[in-house]
C-alpha positions as a printed NumPy array, in Angstrom:
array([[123.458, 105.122,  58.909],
       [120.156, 104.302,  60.281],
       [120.724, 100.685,  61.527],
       [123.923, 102.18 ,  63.084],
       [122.699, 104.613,  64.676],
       [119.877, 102.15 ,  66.332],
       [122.763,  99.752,  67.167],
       [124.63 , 102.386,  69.23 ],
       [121.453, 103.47 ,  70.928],
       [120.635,  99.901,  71.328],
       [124.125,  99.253,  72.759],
       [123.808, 102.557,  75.501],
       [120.295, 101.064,  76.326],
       [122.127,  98.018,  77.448],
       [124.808,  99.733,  79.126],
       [122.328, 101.895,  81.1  ],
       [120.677,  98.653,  81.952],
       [123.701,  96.776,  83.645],
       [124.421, 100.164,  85.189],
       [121.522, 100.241,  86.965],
       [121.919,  96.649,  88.396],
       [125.077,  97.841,  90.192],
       [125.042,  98.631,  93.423],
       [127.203,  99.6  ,  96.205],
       [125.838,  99.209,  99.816],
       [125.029, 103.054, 100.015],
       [123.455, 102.855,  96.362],
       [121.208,  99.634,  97.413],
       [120.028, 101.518, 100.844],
       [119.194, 104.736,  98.853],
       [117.068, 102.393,  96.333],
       [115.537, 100.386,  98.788],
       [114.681, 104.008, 100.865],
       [113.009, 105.033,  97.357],
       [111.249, 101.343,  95.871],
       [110.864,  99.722,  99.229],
       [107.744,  97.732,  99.591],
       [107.476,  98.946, 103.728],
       [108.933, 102.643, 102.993],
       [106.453, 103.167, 100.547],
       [103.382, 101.815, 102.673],
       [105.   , 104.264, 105.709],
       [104.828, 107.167, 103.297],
       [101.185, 106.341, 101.572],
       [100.104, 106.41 , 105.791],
       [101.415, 110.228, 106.018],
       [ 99.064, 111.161, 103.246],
       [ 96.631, 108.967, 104.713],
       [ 96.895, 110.863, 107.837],
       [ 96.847, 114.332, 106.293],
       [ 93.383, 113.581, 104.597],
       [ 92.301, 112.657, 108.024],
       [ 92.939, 115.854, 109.456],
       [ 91.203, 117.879, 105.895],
       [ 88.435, 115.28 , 107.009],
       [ 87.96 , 116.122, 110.244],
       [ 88.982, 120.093, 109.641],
       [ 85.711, 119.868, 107.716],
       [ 83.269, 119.027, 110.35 ],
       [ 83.657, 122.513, 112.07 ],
       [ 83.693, 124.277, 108.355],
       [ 79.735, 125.359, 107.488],
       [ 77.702, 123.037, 105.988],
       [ 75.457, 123.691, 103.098],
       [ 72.702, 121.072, 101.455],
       [ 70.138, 121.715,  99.225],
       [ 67.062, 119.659,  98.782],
       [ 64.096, 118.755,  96.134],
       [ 61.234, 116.684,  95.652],
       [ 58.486, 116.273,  92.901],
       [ 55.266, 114.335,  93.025],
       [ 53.406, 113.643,  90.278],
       [ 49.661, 112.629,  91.46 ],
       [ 48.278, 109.811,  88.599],
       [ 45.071, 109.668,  90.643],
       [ 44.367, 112.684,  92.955],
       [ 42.773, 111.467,  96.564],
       [ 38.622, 112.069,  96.744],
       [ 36.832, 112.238,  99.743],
       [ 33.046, 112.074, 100.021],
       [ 31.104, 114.822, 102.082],
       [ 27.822, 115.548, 102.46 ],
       [ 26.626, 118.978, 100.47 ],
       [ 25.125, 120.47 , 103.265],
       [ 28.274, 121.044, 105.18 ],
       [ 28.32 , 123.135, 101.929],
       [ 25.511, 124.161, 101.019],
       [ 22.972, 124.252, 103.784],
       [ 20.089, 124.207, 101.164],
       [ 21.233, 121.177,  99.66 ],
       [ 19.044, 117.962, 100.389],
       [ 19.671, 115.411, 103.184],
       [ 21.38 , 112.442, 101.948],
       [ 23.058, 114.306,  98.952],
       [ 27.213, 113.725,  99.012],
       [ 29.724, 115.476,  97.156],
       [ 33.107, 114.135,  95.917],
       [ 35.848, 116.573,  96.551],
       [ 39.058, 116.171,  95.81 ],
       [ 41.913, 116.778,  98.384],
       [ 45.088, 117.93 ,  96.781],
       [ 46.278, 118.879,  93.701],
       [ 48.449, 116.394,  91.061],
       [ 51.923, 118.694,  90.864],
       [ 53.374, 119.312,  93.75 ],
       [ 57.821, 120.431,  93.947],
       [ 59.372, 121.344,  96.711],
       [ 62.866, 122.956,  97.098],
       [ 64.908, 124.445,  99.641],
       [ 68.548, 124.595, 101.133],
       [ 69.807, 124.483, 104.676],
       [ 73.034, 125.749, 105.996],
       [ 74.589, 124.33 , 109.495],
       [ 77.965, 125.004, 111.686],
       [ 79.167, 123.432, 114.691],
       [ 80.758, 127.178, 116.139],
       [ 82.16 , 125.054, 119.161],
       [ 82.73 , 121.643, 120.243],
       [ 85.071, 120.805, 122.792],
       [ 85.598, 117.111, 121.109],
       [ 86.07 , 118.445, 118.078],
       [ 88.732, 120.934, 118.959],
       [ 90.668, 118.485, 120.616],
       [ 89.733, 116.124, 117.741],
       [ 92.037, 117.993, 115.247],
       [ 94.716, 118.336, 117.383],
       [ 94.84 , 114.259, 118.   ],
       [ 94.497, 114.441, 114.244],
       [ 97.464, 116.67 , 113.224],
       [ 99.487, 114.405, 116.216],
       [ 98.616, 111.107, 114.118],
       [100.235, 113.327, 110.996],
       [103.676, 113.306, 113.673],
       [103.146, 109.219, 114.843],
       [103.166, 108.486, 110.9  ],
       [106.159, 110.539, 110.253],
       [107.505, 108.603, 112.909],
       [107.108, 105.556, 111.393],
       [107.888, 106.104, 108.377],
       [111.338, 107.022, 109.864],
       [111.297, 103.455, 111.436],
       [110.469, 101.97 , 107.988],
       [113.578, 103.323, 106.6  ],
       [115.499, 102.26 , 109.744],
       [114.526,  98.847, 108.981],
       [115.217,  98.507, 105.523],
       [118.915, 100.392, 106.139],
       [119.362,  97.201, 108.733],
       [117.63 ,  94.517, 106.044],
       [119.066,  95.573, 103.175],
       [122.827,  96.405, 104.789],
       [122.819,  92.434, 106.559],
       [121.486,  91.29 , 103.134],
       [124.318,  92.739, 101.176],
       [126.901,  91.684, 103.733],
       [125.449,  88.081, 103.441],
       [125.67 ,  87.69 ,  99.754],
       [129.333,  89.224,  99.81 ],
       [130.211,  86.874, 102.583],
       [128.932,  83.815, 100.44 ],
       [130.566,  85.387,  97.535],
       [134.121,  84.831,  99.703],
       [132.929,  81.99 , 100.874],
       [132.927,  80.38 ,  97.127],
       [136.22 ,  82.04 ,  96.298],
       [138.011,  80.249,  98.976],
       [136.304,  76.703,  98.469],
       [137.21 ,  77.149,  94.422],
       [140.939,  78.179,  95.496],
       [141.304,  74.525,  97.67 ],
       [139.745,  72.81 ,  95.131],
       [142.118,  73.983,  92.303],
       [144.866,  73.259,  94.964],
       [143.458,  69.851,  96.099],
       [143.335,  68.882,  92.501],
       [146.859,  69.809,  91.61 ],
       [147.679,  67.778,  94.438],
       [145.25 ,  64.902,  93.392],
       [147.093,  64.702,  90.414],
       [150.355,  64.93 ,  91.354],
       [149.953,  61.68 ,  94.127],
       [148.146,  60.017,  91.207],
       [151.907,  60.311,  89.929],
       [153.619,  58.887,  92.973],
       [150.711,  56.348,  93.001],
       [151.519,  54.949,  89.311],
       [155.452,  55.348,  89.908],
       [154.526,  53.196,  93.011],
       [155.835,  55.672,  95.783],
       [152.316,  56.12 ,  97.568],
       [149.46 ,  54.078,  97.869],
       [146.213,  54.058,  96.37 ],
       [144.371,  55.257,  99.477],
       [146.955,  58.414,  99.666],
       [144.706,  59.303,  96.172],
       [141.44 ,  58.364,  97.138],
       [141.297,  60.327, 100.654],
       [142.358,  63.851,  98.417],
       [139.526,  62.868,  96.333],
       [136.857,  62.459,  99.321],
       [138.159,  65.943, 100.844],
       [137.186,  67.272,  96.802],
       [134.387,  65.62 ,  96.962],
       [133.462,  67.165,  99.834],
       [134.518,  70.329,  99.06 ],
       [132.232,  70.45 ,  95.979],
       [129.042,  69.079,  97.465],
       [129.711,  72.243,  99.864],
       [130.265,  74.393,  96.362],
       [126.924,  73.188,  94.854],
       [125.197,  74.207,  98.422],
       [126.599,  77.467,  98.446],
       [126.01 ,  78.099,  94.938],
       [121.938,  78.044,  95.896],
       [122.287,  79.735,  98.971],
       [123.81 ,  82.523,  96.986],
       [120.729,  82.466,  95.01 ],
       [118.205,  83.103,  97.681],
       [120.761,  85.256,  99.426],
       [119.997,  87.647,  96.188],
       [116.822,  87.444,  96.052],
       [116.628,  88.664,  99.436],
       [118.452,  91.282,  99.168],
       [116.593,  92.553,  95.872],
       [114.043,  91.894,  97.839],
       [114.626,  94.083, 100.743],
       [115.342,  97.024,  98.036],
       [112.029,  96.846,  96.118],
       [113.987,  95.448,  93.015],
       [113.17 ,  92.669,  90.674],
       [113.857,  89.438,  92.342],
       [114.295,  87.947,  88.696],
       [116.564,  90.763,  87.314],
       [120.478,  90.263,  87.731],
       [122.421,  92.484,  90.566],
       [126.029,  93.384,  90.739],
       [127.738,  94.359,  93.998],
       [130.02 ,  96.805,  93.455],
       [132.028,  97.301,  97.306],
       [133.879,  94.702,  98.031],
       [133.758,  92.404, 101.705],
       [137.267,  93.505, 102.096],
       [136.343,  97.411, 102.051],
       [132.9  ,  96.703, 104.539],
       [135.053,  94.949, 106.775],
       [137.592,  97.598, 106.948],
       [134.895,  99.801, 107.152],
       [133.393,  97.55 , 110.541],
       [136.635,  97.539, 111.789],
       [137.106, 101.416, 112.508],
       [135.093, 104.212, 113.637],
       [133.8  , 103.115, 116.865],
       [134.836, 105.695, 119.989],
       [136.162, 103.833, 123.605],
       [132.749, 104.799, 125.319],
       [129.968, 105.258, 122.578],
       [127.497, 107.318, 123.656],
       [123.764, 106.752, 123.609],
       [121.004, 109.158, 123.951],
       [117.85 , 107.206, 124.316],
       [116.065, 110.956, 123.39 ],
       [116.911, 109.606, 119.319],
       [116.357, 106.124, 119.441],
       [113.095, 105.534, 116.615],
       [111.432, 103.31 , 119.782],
       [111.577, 105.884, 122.47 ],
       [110.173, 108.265, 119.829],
       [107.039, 105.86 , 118.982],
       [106.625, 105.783, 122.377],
       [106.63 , 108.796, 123.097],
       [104.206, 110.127, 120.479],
       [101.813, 107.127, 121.765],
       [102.109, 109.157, 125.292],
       [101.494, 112.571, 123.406],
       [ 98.026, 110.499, 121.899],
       [ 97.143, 109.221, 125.175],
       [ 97.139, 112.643, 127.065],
       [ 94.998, 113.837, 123.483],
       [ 92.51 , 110.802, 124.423],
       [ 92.34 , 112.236, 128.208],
       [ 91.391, 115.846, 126.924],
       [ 88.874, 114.834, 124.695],
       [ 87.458, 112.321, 126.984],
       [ 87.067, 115.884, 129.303],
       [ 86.117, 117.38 , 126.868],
       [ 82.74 , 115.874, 126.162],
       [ 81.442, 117.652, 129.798],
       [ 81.819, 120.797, 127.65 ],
       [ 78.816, 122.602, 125.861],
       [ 78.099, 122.218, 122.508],
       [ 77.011, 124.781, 120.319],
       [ 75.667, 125.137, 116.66 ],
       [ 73.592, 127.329, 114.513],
       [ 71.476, 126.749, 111.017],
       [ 69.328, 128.477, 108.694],
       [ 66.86 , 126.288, 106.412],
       [ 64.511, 127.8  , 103.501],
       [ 61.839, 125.715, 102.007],
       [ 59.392, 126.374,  99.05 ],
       [ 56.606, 124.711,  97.376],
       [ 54.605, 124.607,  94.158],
       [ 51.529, 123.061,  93.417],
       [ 49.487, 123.075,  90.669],
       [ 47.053, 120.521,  88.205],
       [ 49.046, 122.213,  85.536],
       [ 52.512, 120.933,  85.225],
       [ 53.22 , 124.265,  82.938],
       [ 52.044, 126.174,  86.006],
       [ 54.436, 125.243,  88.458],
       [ 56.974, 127.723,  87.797],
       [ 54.32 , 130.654,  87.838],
       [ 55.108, 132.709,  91.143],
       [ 51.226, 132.893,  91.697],
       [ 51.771, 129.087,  92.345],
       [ 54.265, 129.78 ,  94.786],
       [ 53.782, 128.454,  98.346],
       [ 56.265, 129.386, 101.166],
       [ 57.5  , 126.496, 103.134],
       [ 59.536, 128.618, 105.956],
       [ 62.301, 130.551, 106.451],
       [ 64.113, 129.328, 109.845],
       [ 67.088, 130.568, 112.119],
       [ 68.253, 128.538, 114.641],
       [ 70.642, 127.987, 117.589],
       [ 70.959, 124.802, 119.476],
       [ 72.952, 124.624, 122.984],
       [ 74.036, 121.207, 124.331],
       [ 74.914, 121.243, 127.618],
       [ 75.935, 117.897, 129.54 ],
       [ 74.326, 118.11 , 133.406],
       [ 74.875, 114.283, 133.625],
       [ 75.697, 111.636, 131.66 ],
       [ 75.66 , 109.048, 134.209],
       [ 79.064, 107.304, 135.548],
       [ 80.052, 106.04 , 132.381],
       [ 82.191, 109.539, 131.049],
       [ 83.49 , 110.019, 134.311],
       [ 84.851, 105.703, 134.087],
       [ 85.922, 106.668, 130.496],
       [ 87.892, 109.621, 131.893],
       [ 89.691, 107.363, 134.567],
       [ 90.64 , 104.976, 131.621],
       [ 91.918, 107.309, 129.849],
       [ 94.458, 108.388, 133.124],
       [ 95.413, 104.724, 133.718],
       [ 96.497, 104.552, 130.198],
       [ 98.877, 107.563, 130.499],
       [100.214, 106.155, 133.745],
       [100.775, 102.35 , 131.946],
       [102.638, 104.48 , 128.638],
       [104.732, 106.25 , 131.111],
       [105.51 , 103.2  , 133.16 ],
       [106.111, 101.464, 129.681],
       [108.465, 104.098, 128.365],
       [110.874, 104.305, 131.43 ],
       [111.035, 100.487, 131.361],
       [112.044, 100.843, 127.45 ],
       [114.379, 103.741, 128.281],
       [116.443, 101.246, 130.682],
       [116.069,  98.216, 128.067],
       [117.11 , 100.426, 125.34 ],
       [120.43 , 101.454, 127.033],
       [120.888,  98.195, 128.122],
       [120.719,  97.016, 124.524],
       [123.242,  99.921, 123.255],
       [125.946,  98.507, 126.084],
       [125.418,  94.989, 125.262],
       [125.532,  95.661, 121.319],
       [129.108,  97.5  , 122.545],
       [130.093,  94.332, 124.357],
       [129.187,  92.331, 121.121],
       [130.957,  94.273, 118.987],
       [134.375,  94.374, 120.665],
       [134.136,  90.676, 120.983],
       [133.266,  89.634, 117.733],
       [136.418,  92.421, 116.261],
       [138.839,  90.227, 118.713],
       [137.532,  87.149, 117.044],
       [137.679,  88.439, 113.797],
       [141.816,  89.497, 114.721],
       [142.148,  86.079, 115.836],
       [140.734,  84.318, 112.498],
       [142.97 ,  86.057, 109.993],
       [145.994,  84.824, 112.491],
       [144.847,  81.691, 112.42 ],
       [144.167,  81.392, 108.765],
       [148.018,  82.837, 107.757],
       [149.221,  80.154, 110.169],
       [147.288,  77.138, 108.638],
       [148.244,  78.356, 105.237],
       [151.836,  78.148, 106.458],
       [151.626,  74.687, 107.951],
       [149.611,  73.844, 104.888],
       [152.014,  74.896, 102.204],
       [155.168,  73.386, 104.314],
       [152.72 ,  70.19 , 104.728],
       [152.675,  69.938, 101.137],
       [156.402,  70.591, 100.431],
       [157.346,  68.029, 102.582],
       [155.017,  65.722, 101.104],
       [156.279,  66.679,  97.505],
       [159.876,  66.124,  98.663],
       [159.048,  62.703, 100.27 ],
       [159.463,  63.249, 103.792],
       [155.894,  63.752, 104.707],
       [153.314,  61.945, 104.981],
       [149.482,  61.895, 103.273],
       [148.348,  61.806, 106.396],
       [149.552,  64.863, 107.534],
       [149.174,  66.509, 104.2  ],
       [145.469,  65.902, 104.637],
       [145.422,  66.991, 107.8  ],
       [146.729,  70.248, 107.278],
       [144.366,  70.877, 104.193],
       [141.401,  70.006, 106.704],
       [142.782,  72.595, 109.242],
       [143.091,  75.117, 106.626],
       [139.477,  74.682, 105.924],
       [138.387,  74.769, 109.816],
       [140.086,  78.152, 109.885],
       [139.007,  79.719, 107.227],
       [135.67 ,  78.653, 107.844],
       [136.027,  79.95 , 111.067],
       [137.324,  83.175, 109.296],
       [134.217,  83.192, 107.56 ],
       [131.649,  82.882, 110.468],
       [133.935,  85.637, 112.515],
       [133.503,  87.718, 109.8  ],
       [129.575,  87.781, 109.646],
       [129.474,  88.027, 113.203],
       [131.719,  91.427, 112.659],
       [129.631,  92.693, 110.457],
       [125.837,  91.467, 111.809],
       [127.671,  93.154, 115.479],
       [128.651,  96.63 , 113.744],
       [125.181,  96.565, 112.174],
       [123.423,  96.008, 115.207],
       [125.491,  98.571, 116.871],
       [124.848, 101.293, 114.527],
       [121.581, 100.858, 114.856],
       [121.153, 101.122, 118.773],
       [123.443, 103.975, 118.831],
       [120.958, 105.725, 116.403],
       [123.343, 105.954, 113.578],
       [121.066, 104.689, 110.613]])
């Protein structure tokens, strides 16, 4: 009961497993928003940011240190004197040895400090809390990216996934009809070279096989990539190309509109302009007073008797002081008054900056329109072509069967087949690498 109770646990373990190596296209974005290596480093930088603003939050909180020393005199310093500075009754010429200090000595105390204003630091922690907002920001970009990465990854491996499919379907078709001119060839209807030019178009055919078998390798690995997932751990794909092209093929309005107000660029921007106009303030702000207070106690003990030095009749007051100190800036030279300037020309370069990405960004959402329509025409225009070569193929080879066509034209009809429906192929990457870059400039990701 035992083992079979392990073998069935065993068996859901495994089933869990290749569960979890499934994805659809919405399933690998929402991993890749969760494991990505980017999205994670975006969100670490938000808590990043947040300690920066505890940090600075703490330079205008009160300050407290405490302080102590001991000294331990080995040797106490002597000084020679004479004794009648002493004793004016003592001799000429007569010294005493006196000695100057005493071999304990500790000293503690404690001072407390606050900065009650600053005008730099005030506008300090409001640049701080606005560099919690940029990070946000970009951590919104991160996932932006990795829905683009990991979306044109996925496409790509499905795409070389239909790209196999169709080369294994001509080569089981371009060996049935191999074999069956190696019949005509032995009953002596067709000649040698009829065989051996089918065989060079399979030969062909699987040298291109054995290429896209590797680049379907890597294409994985990318894309497991892109999501944060093992690169060495085996990944289904659960949608199909069929359902993402439908998918690309629908949904988009006559006249998309953009508002350049929601486009992740415009907002980096304009959070940089937010920090510049912080930069100008504090810049200003250092012609402001400063002003800060402290209180500092200090007390000694000093005794030859290290048992002493906690007896209060040992006790030695260091000072007890209150204090206020007032900073006020008369003139600092030129130099804060340049840094001031700087600060303006930066504000008027960001808002230059911005209204030139405000017209390239709309720019971009009209030509990614322009793309899009084109590359859906194309795609149209692929499928049409690919029915009609499968027609003239498939007639091609009846003909041929029934002896009133040629090898010739058999082959070339096989070779147009494969022009179209590797030009299906490319049209179909374009549709979907156009409706990706679309979504994304109309701020859909």
């Amino acid at each position: 009961m035992n083992y079979f109770r392990l073998l069935v646990l065993c068996t859901l373990i495994s089933v869990s497993a290749r569960a979890q190596s499934a994805f659809t296209l919405q399933q690998a974005i929402d991993y890749a928003l969760k494991n990505g290596y980017s999205v994670q480093n975006a969100a670490t930088d938000i808590e990043i940011a947040r300690k920066r603003v505890a940090e600075i939050r703490g330079i205008g909180i009160p300050q407290l240190s405490a302080e102590g020393g001991y000294q331990n005199f080995l040797q106490v310093p002597v000084s020679v004197i004479e004794a009648n500075a002493f004793n004016p009754m003592a001799p000429p010429g007569e010294f005493l040895r006196l000695p100057f200090g005493v071999q304990h000595n500790l000293s503690i105390g404690y001072t407390a400090s606050w900065l009650a204003f600053s005008g730099e630091y005030l506008v300090g922690l409001q640049a701080s809390k606005a560099y919690v907002d940029v990070s946000k920001t970009n951590l919104r970009k991160s996932e932006i990216d990795v829905k683009e990465s990991v979306t044109r990854a996925y496409n790509t491996v499905l795409i070389l996934y239909e790209n196999k499919r169709i080369l294994n379907e001509n080569i089981a078709s371009l060996d049935n009809s191999i074999n069956q001119t190696s019949a005509f060839f032995t009953e002596g209807f067709v000649e040698e070279l009829d065989v051996d030019r089918l065989k060079l178009l399979r030969k062909n055919l699987s040298t291109t096989l054995s290429t896209l078998e590797q680049q379907t390798l890597l294409a994985e690995k990318l894309l497991k990539f892109n999501m944060g997932f093992d690169v060495n751990t085996a990944i289904t794909l659960s949608d199909s190309m069929k359902d993402l092209v439908a998918a690309a093929a629908l949904g988009v309005d006559a006249e998309p509109k953009f508002d350049v107000r929601n486009n992740i660029d415009y907002l980096l921007l304009d959070k940089g302009l937010s920090m510049q106009k912080l930069e100008l303030k504090r810049q200003k702000a250092n012609f402001l007073p400063t002003l800060s207070t402290y209180y500092s106690w200090k007390e000694n003990r000093i005794t030859n008797d290290f048992d002493l030095l906690f007896d209060p009749l040992f006790r030695v007051p260091g000072g007890t002081i209150l204090g206020v100190n007032l900073n006020v800036p008369i003139f600092k030279g030129l130099s804060q008054r340049a840094r001031v300037q700087q600060a303006k020309l930066n504000i008027t370069k960001t808002e230059i900056t911005q209204k030139q990405a405000t017209q390239g960004l709309e720019l971009q959402a009209a030509q990614s329109f322009t793309g899009y329509r084109a590359a859906l025409d194309n795609y149209k225009n692929s499928q049409e072509t690919v029915t009609l070569a499968e027609k003239i193929r498939d007639r091609s080879r009846i003909k041929y069967q029934e002896g009133v066509g040629s090898s010739i034209e058999l082959l070339q009809a096989e070779n147009d087949l494969l022009s179209a429906q590797s030009a299906y192929i490319n049209a179909v990457q374009q549709l979907l690498d156009a409706r990706v870059t679309l979504d994304k400039n109309l701020n859909k990701f």
